[in-house]
Every structure is written in C-alpha cells, then in structure tokens.
N, C-alpha and C positions, 0 to 999 in steps of 0.2 A: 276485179280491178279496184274498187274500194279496198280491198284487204291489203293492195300495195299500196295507196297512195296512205293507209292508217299504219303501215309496216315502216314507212317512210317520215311519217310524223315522229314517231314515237320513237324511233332510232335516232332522228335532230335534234327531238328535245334531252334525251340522253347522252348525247355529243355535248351540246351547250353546258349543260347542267355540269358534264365532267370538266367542262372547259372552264366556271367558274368556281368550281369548288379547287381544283390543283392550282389557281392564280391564291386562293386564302392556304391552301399547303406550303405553298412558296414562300409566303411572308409573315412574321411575329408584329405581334402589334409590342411594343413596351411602352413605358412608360416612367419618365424617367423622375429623380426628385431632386429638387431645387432650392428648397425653401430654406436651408440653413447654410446656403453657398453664398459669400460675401461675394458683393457686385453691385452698388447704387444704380447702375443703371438699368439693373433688371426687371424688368416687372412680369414675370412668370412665378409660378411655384414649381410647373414641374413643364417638362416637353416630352411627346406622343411621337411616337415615331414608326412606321412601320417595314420593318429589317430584313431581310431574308435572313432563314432561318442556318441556323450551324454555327452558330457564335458562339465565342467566352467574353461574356460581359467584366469589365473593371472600371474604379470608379478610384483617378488618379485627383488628386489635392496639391495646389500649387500657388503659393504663398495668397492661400484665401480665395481661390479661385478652385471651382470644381471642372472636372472634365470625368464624359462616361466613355469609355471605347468597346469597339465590338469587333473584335478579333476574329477571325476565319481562319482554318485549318493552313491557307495558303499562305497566312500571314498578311492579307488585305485586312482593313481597316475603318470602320466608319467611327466618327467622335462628335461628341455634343458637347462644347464647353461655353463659360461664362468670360474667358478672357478677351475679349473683345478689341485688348490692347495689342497684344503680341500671339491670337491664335495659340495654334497647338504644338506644341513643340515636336510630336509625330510629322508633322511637314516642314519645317524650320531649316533644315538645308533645301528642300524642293523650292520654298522660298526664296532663301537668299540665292538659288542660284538664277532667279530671274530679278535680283535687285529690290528684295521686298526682307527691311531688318525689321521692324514692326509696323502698329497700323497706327500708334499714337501721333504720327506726326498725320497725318491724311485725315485722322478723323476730326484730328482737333484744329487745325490748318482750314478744310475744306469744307467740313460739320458733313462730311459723308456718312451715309446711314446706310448701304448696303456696298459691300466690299467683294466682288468675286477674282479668284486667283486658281488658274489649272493650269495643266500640262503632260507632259510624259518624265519621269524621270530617265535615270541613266539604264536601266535596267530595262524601260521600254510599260513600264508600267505606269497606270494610269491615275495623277493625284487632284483632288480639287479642296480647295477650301473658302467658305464661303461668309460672310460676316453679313447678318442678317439684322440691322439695330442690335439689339444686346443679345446677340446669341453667335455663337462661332459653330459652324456644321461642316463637318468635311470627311474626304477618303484619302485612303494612302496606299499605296503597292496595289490597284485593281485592273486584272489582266484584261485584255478587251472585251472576250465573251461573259464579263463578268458588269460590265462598266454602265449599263442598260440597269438592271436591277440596282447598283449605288446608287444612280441617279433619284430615279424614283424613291430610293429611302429619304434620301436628303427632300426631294419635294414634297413628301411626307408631314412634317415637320408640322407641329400645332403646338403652340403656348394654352397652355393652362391657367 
C-alpha cells in the first residue's frame, strides 16, 4: 500500500512540475530598448514583457517616436510604443471606428493617465490598446482562442 500511495506522489509532482515548466515553453521573456526614443514624458529605458512565443519582432520609427511590434504567423499583433498621443497606427481605424481620432485632446483636456480602448473588429477579431502614463501596449487581429495569452502579455508589462 505504501508503494501506491509513493507511486501517487511521484506521478503529482511530475504532472506539476510538467504543468510549470510548458507555462515558461509558452512564453519569451524580451526586453525591449528605449533609451534613444524621443518622448519627454517617458521615464523608462527599456520595457520587459513576456510574449508568447512564434513572433517576427520589428521596431517601426515615427516622426521620433519608437514602436516594437510582435507579429504571429496569423498576422495577430502585440506593440509597445512611446506615442502616447496618437497610439499605434496598427489600430487607428479599429479606433476611429468607435470615435477615438487621437488621445491629445483627453489627455491634455482631463490630465488622464491611463487610457483603455477594445473591441472586435470587422473581421470578428480581437483588438485592445491600452495607454499606460507614458507608455502605449496593445493587440491587433487576435482570434479568441488566442485572446487569454495577449492579455496576460500586455499585463506583463515592466518599466526599467
């Protein structure tokens, strides 16, 4: 009897143990760079994020404003930018089509320091972007069974 109830142990902690290690197979840690991105209101060098894995990383420049995106084979999208004023341009119709042209008038208007804005696009897919004080985080085109793991990237999210 002992030899079941130790046959039973040692199979649970080998279940768990599998159960933690494939949650760190699922996810990249990156770490992104900041420091030479014009943006007075930034005080970060660099943001920490941790991604599910299968991305083409790109790191777009917009008039002195940096953005990093993480592309998926499906063409979903997560982005880390500094534009704080106008967001990503990756979401910029999903925006406007709920009445949202930039965020200079809200910020500077209401002195708002954190901005969320989601929804479904036309397509049925799933977009968020989110304006964190001086930092812009958001997704673009992610399918539902996908929507759980963006989340979690975005709450992710650590200034350096």
């Amino acid at each position: 009897m002992k030899s079941l109830y130790t046959y039973i142990a040692i199979l649970l902690l080998l279940i768990s143990a599998s159960c933690s290690s494939s949650k760190s197979l699922l996810f990249n840690s990156k770490t992104l760079n900041f420091e030479n991105c014009l943006s007075k209101e930034k005080n970060y060098k660099y943001i920490e994020l941790n991604l599910p894995k299968g991305f083409i990383k790109k790191k777009v420049e917009n008039h002195g404003f940096c953005e990093y995106r993480f592309e998926y084979q499906n063409k979903s999208t997560i982005y880390v930018s500094t534009d704080i004023y106008s967001g990503s341009r990756l979401n910029s119709d999903n925006l406007y089509s709920i009445g949202v042209n930039t965020y200079a008038i809200s910020r500077s208007i209401t002195l708002v320091d954190t901005i969320k804005n989601s929804g479904k696009d036309r397509n049925n897919l799933y977009w968020l972007e989110y304006i964190l004080g001086d930092v812009v985080v958001g997704y673009v085109n992610v399918p539902e069974e996908q929507k759980e793991q963006f989340v979690k990237a975005i709450a992710s999210l650590d200034r350096k």
